[in-house]
C-alpha positions in Angstrom: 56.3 81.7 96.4 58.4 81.9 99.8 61.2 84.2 100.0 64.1 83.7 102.0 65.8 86.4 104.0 69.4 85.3 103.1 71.2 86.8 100.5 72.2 84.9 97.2 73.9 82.1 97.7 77.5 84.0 95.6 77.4 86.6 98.8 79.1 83.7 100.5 82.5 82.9 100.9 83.3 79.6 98.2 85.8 76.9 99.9 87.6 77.8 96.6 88.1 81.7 98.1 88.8 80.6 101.2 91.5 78.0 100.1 92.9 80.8 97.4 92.8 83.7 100.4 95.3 80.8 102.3 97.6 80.5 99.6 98.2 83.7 99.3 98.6 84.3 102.4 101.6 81.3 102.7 102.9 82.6 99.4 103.1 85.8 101.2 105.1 84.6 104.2 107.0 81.9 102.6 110.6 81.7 104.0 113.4 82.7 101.3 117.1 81.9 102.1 120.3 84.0 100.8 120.6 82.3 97.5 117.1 83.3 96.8 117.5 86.7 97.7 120.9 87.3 96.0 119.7 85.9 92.6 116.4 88.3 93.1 118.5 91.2 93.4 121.9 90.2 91.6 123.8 91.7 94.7 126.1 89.5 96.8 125.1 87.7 100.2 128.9 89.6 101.6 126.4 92.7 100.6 122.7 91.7 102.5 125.1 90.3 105.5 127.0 93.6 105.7 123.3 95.4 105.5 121.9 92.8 108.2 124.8 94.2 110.7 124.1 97.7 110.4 120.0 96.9 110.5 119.6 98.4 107.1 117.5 94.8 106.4 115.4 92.5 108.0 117.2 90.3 110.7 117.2 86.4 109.3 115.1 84.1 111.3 117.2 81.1 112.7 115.9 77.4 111.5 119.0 76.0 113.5 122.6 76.6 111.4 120.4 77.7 108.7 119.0 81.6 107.9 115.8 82.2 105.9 113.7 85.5 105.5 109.7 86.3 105.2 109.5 86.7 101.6 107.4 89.5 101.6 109.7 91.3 103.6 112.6 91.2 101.5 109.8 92.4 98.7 109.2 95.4 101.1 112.7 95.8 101.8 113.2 96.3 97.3 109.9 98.2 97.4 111.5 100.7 99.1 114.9 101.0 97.6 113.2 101.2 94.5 111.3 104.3 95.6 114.2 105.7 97.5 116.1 105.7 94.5 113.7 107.4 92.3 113.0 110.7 95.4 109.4 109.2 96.1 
């Protein structure tokens, strides 16, 4: 019987984990624009752009005329209203 001295063969990273870790990853950073972000919240865009000028959100990132967000930013950004408004 020869042993081998790597480990089992499931201590390995699958092209499956490795394809799921990068999709989550994207999924992560996917760009949202203001429509997204103003049905997420139900607040209006005159509201974000008013909290974009006094830096109390994330600065838009410029895809020519057009303004889109990371979407786990905005999620951060509600994270932390949401604990704001509850003392935490």
């Amino acid at each position: 019987m020869v042993t081998s001295n790597q480990p089992p063969a499931q201590d390995y990273p699958t092209l499956e984990d490795s394809i799921m870790t990068k999709n989550i990853s994207l999924l992560d950073n996917q760009l949202v624009d203001m429509r997204f972000i103003t049905k997420l919240t139900g607040l209006t865009d005159k509201w974000f752009y008013k909290l974009i000028k006094d830096e109390l959100f994330p600065k838009p990132i410029k895809l020519g005329r057009s303004s889109r967000w990371k979407k786990s930013e905005v999620e951060l950004w509600l994270q932390q209203r949401i604990a704001d408004s509850r003392g935490h």
